[in-house]
C-alpha positions in Angstrom: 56.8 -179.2 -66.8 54.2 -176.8 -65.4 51.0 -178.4 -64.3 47.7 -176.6 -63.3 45.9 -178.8 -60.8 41.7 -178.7 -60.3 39.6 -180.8 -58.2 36.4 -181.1 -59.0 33.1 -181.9 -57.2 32.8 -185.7 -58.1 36.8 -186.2 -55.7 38.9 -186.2 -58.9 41.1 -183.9 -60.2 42.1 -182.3 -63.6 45.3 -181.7 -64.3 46.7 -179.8 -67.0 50.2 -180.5 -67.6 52.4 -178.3 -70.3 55.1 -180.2 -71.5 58.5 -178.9 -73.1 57.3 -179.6 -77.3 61.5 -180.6 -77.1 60.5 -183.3 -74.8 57.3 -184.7 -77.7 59.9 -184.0 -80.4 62.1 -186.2 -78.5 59.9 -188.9 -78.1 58.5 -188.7 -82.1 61.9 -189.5 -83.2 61.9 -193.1 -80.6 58.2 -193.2 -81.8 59.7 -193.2 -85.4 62.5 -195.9 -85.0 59.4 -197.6 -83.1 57.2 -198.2 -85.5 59.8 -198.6 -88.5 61.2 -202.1 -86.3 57.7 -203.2 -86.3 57.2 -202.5 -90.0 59.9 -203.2 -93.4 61.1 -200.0 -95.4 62.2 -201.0 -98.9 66.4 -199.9 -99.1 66.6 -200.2 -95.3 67.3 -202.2 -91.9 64.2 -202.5 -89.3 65.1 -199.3 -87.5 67.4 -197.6 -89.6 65.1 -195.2 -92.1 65.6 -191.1 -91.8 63.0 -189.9 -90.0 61.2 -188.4 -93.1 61.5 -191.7 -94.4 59.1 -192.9 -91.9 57.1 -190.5 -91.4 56.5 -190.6 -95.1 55.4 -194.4 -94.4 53.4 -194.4 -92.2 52.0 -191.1 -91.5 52.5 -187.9 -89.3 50.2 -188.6 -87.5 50.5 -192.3 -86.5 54.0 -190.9 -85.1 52.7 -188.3 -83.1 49.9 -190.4 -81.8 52.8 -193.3 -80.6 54.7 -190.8 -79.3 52.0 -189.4 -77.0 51.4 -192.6 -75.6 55.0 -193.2 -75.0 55.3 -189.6 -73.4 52.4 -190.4 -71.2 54.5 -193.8 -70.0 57.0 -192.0 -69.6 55.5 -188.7 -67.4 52.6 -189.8 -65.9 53.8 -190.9 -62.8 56.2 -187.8 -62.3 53.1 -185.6 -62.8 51.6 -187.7 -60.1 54.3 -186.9 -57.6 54.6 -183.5 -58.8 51.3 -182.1 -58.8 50.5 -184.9 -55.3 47.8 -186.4 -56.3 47.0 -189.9 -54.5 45.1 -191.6 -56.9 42.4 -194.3 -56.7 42.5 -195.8 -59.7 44.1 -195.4 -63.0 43.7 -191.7 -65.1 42.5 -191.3 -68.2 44.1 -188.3 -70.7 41.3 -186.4 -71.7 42.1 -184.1 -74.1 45.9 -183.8 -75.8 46.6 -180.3 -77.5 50.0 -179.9 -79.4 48.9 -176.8 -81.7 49.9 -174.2 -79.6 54.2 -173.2 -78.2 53.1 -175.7 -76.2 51.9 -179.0 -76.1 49.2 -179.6 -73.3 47.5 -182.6 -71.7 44.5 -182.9 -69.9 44.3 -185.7 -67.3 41.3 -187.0 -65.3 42.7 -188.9 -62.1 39.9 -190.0 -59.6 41.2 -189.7 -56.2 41.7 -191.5 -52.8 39.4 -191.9 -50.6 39.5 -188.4 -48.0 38.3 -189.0 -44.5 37.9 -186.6 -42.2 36.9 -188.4 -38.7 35.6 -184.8 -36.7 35.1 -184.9 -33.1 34.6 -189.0 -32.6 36.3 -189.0 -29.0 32.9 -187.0 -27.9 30.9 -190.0 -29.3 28.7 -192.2 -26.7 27.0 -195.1 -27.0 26.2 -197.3 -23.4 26.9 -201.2 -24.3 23.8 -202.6 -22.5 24.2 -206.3 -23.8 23.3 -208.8 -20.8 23.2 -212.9 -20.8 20.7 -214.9 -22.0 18.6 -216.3 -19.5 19.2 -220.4 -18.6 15.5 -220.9 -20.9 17.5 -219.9 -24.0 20.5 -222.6 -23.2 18.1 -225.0 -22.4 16.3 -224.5 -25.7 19.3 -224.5 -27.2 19.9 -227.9 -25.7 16.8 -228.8 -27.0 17.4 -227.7 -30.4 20.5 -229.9 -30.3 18.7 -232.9 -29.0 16.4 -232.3 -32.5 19.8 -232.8 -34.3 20.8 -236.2 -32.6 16.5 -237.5 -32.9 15.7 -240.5 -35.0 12.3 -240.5 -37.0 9.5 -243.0 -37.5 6.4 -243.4 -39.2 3.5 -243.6 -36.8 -0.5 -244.1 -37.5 -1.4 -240.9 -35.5 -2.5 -237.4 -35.6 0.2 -234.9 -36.3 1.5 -233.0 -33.4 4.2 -229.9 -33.4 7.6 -231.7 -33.1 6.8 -234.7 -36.2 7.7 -234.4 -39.6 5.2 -234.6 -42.6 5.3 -235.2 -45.8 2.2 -233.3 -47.4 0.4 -232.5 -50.7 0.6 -229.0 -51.2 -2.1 -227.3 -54.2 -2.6 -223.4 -54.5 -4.9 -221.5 -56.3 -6.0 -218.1 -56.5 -9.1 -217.4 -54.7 -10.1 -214.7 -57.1 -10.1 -214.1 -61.0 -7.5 -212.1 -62.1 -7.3 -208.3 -63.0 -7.3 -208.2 -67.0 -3.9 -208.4 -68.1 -2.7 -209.8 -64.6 -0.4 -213.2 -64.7 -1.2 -216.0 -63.0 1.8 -217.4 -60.8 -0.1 -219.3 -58.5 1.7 -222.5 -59.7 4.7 -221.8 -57.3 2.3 -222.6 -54.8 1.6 -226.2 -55.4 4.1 -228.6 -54.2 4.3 -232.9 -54.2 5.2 -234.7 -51.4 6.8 -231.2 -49.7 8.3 -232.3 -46.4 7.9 -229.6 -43.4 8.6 -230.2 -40.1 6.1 -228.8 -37.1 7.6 -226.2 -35.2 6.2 -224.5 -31.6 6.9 -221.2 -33.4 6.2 -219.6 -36.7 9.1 -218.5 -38.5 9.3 -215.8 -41.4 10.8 -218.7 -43.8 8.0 -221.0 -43.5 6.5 -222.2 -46.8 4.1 -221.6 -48.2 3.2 -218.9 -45.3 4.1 -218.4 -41.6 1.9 -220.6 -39.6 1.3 -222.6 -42.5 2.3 -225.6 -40.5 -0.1 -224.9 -37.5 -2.6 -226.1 -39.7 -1.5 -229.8 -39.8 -2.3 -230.2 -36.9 -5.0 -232.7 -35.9 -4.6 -234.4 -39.2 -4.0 -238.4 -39.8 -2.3 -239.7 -42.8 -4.7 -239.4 -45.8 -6.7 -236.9 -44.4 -7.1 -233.6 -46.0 -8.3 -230.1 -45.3 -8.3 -226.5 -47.3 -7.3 -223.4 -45.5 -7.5 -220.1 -47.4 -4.8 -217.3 -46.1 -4.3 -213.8 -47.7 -1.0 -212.3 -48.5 0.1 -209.0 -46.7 0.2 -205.8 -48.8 3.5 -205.7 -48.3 4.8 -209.2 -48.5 8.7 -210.1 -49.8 6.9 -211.9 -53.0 5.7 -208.9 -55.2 3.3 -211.3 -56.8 1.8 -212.2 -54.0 0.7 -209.0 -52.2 -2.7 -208.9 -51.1 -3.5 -212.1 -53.0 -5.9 -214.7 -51.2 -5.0 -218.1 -52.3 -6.7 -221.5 -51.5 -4.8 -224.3 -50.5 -5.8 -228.2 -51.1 -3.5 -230.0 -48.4 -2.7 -233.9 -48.2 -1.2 -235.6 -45.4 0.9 -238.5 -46.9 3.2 -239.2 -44.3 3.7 -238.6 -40.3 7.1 -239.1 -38.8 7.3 -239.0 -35.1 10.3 -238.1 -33.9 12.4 -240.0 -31.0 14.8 -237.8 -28.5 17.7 -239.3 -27.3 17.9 -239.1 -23.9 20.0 -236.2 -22.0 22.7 -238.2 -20.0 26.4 -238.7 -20.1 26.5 -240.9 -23.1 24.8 -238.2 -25.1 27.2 -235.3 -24.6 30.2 -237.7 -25.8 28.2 -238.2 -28.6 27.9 -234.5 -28.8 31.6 -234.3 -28.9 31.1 -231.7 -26.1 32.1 -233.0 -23.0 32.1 -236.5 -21.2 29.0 -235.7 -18.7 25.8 -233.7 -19.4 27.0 -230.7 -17.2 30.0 -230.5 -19.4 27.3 -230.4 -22.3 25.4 -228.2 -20.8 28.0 -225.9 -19.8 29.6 -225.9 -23.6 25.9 -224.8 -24.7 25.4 -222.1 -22.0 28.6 -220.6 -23.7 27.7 -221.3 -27.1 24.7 -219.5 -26.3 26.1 -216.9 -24.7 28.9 -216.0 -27.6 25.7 -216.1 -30.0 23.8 -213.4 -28.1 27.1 -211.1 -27.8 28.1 -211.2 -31.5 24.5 -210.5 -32.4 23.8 -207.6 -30.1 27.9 -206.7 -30.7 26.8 -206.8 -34.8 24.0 -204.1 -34.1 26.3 -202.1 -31.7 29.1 -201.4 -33.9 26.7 -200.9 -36.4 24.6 -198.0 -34.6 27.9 -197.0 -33.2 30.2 -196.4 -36.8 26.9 -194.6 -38.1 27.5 -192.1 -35.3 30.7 -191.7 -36.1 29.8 -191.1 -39.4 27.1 -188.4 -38.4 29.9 -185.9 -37.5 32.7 -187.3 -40.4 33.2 -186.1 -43.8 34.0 -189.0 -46.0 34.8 -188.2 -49.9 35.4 -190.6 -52.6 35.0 -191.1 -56.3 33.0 -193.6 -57.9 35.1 -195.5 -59.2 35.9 -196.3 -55.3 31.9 -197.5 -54.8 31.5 -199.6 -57.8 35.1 -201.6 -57.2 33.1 -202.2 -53.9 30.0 -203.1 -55.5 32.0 -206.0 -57.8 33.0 -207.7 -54.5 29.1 -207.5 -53.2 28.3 -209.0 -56.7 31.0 -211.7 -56.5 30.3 -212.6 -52.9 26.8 -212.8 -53.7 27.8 -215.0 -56.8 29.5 -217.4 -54.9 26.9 -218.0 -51.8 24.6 -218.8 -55.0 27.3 -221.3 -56.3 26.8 -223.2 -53.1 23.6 -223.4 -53.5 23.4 -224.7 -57.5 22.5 -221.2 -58.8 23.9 -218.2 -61.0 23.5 -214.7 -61.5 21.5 -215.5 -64.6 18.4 -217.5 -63.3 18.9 -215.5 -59.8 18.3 -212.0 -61.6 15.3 -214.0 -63.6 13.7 -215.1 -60.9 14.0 -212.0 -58.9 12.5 -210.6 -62.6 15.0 -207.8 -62.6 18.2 -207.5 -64.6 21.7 -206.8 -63.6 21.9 -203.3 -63.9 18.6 -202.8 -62.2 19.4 -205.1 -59.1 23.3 -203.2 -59.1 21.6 -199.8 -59.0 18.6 -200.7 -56.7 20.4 -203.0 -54.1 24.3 -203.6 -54.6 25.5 -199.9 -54.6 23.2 -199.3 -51.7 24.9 -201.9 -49.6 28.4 -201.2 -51.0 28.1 -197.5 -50.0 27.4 -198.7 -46.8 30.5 -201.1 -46.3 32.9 -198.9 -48.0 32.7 -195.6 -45.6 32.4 -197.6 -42.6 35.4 -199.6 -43.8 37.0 -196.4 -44.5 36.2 -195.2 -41.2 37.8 -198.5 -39.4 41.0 -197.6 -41.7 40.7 -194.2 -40.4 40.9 -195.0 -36.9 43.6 -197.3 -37.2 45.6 -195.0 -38.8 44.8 -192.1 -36.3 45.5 -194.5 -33.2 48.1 -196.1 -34.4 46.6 -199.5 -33.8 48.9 -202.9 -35.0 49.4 -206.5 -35.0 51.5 -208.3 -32.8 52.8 -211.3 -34.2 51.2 -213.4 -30.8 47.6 -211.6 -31.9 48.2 -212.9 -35.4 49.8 -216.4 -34.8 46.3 -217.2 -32.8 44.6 -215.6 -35.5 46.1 -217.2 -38.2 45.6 -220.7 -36.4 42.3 -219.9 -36.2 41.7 -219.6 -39.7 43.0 -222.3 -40.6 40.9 -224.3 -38.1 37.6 -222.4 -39.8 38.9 -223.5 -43.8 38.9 -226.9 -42.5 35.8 -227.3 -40.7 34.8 -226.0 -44.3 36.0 -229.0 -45.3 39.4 -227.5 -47.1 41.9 -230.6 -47.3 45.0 -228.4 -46.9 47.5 -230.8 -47.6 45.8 -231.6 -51.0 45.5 -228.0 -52.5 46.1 -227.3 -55.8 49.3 -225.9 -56.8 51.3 -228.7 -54.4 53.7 -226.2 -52.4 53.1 -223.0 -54.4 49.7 -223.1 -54.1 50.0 -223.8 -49.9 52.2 -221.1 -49.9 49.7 -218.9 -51.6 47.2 -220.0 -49.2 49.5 -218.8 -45.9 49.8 -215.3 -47.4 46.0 -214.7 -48.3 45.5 -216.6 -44.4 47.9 -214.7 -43.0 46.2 -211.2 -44.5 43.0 -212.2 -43.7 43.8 -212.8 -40.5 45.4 -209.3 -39.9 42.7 -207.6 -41.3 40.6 -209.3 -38.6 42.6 -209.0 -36.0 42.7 -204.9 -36.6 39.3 -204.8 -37.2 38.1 -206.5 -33.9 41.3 -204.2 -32.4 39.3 -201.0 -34.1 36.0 -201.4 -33.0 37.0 -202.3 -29.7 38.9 -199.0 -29.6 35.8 -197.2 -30.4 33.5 -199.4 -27.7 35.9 -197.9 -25.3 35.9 -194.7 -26.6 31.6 -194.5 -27.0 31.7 -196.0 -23.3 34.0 -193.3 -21.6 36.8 -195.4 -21.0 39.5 -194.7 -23.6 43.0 -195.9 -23.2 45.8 -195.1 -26.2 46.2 -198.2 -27.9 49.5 -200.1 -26.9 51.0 -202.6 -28.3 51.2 -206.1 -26.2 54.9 -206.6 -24.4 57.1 -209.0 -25.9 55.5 -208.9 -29.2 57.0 -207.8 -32.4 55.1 -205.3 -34.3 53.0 -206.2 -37.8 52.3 -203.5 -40.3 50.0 -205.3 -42.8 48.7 -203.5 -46.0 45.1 -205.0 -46.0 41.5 -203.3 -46.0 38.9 -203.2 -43.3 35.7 -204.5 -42.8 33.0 -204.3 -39.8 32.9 -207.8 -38.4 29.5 -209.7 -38.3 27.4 -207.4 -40.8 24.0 -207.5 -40.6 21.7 -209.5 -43.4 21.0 -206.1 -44.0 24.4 -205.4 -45.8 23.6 -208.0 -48.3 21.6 -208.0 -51.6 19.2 -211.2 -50.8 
């Protein structure tokens, strides 16, 4: 079998494989006793027709075309192994030619991802994250205070800290350009409760500061405010637009702290004193701050790294990532009572557009930097110890039910718990080499790189599982 191998710009290769026309001849004749099993011959047993018999039934070329496919079966993965080729996905025959002495076959094969790291030991980034300050655990305390408050109606002005319950009527200030639409009714709302907050927040409905403007205002009192869009505001529609909005105060709640003392932080669940409680949010705080700076780090940090790598890959690769952007956006939708169908009509775009425009982007992203990770594992040999992944493992479980996962009532019975263990068990490998990669690479970007070794008294884990960058950014997913 003589094979010519070409690879071509897109990381696939062609291969052009010759085989022996024996060999096809070979496999007409069990393509023949094939297809006359499936089919009855008049005078004969499934099976046990002459060969021109069959052919004479069912065609030439219905043989040879059975026969290819069979061959194919048959030689595909030798011509693989032969021609070492490390594919990423299944090849397709492009072309078969059995005019000539010899039959040939034209494969298409898209390849493995190819990473080439360059000179990433020589990479530096400082690691400048400090504490918060004791103003952010105290409004963090604060904060949680807000969770534990009781409410009640009072006959007052509205103050920042109360909930209100408010009329809410939006109207274009201006007429419309000819051939415009009007969506202003998305800004009308009935009895839309808000809650008054010392700062504005990008989220805030129907505009930040919009809640500023309550108050001062009594129950049954009203007011119009008029506030114009930015040019380049998240809600197309709305760019540039000035609006005027009728508000209605219907109802002010008033909100009741519970007091900071002991018997607070055991209702907490945090501690049996207030310093306990405070202490737990100090660290809470703390973590917070690390694994948002650490989230930008490691992201600044891998694109470095990427600056001076050559990563290659075939399509195929980046769309199989994009299906698991699409399906992870699909289910944070679930959770929240939406599909892909009204979520791609109220975005007014459609599938295609928003895979093209948003998914690809952000699986491009995640795919080379998870191929990087992979990278560096392999090139410092970095493993799991089973200590690393017992903790881990625990860990996980401990997350699924604070999710509120029953594990003793999963479906399946003891198959399906056992199915569970294994996907935990991955999972919690892949995170354990992740966190074990990037922390290789903060040494390395900080000057302080040690060879990885592998924890005494620990038995060594080799799990087959991909990568992924802890903590990425909102920017990483399609909103």
């Amino acid at each position: 079998m003589n094979i010519e191998k070409q690879i071509l710009d897109d990381h696939q290769a062609k291969l052009v494989v010759d085989v022996d026309k024996e060999q096809l001849e070979v496999f007409k004749r069990r393509a023949a006793r094939k297809l006359a099993e499936r089919g009855k011959i008049p005078g004969f047993r499934p099976g046990k027709a002459p060969y021109n018999i069959i052919a004479r039934t069912f065609g030439e070329e219905a043989i040879t075309e059975q026969a290819i496919e069979m061959l194919m079966d048959d030689i595909y993965p030798k011509v693989l192994e032969e021609a070492k080729v490390e594919p990423a996905a299944a090849g397709s025959l492009e072309n078969v030619d059995t005019q000539g002495e010899t039959p040939k076959f034209t494969f298409r094969v898209p390849l493995a991802p190819e990473v080439d790291l360059g000179d990433y030991h020589s990479v530096r980034l400082p690691y400048e994250w400090t504490a918060p300050d004791q103003a952010e655990a105290g409004k963090a305390l604060e904060d949680l205070r807000q969770m534990y408050a009781s409410t009640e109606t009072v006959d007052r002005e509205v103050r920042v800290g109360d909930y209100v319950l408010v009329d809410v009527k939006g109207a274009y200030a201006s007429k419309l350009k000819e051939g415009e639409e009007d969506k202003s009714a998305g800004l009308s709302r009935t009895g839309f409760a808000t809650f008054v907050r010392e700062e504005d927040r990008d989220e805030e409905w129907p505009y930040k500061g919009f809640n500023k403007e309550l108050v001062g205002l009594k129950s049954g009192d009203s007011k119009t405010v008029k506030h114009k869009y930015a040019k380049d505001d998240a809600d197309e529609s709305l760019r540039g637009k000035t609006v005027n909005f009728e508000l209605t105060v219907k109802v002010v709640r008033g909100v009741i702290l519970p007091d900071l003392d002991d018997d607070f932080a055991k209702q907490v669940g945090a501690g049996e004193t207030l310093e306990a409680l405070k202490e737990a949010v100090t660290r809470d705080v703390e973590n917070r701050s690390r694994a948002e700076y650490d989230d930008k780090y490691f992201v600044e940090l891998i694109e470095k790294i990427k600056e001076g790598a050559t990563i290659k890959y075939h399509q195929h690769s980046l769309e199989h990532e994009g299906e698991h952007v699409l399906n992870e956006l699909q289910q944070r939708l679930a959770q929240q009572g939406m599909d892909l169908p009204t979520y791609f009509k109220l975005r007014e775009t459609t599938q295609e557009k928003f895979t093209e425009e948003e998914v690809l982007p952000v699986a491009k992203k995640r795919l080379e930097r998870s191929l990087i990770l992979d990278e560096i594992i392999r090139k410092e040999n970095i493993q799991v110890d089973n200590a690393a992944l017992d903790a881990e493992f625990g860990q996980t479980l401990t997350e699924l039910q604070m999710q509120g996962m029953n594990l003793n009532e999963l479906r399946g019975g003891r198959k399906g718990q056992q199915q569970l263990a294994q996907a935990v068990a991955m999972e919690s490998a892949t995170r354990v080499l992740t966190r074990r990669a990037l922390d290789m690479l903060k040494s390395i970007a900080m000057g302080e790189y040690k060879p990885f070794e592998v924890p005494a008294e620990s038995t060594e884990v080799a799990p087959e599982a991909e990568t992924q960058p802890e903590g990425e950014s909102s920017e990483e997913k399609p909103e």
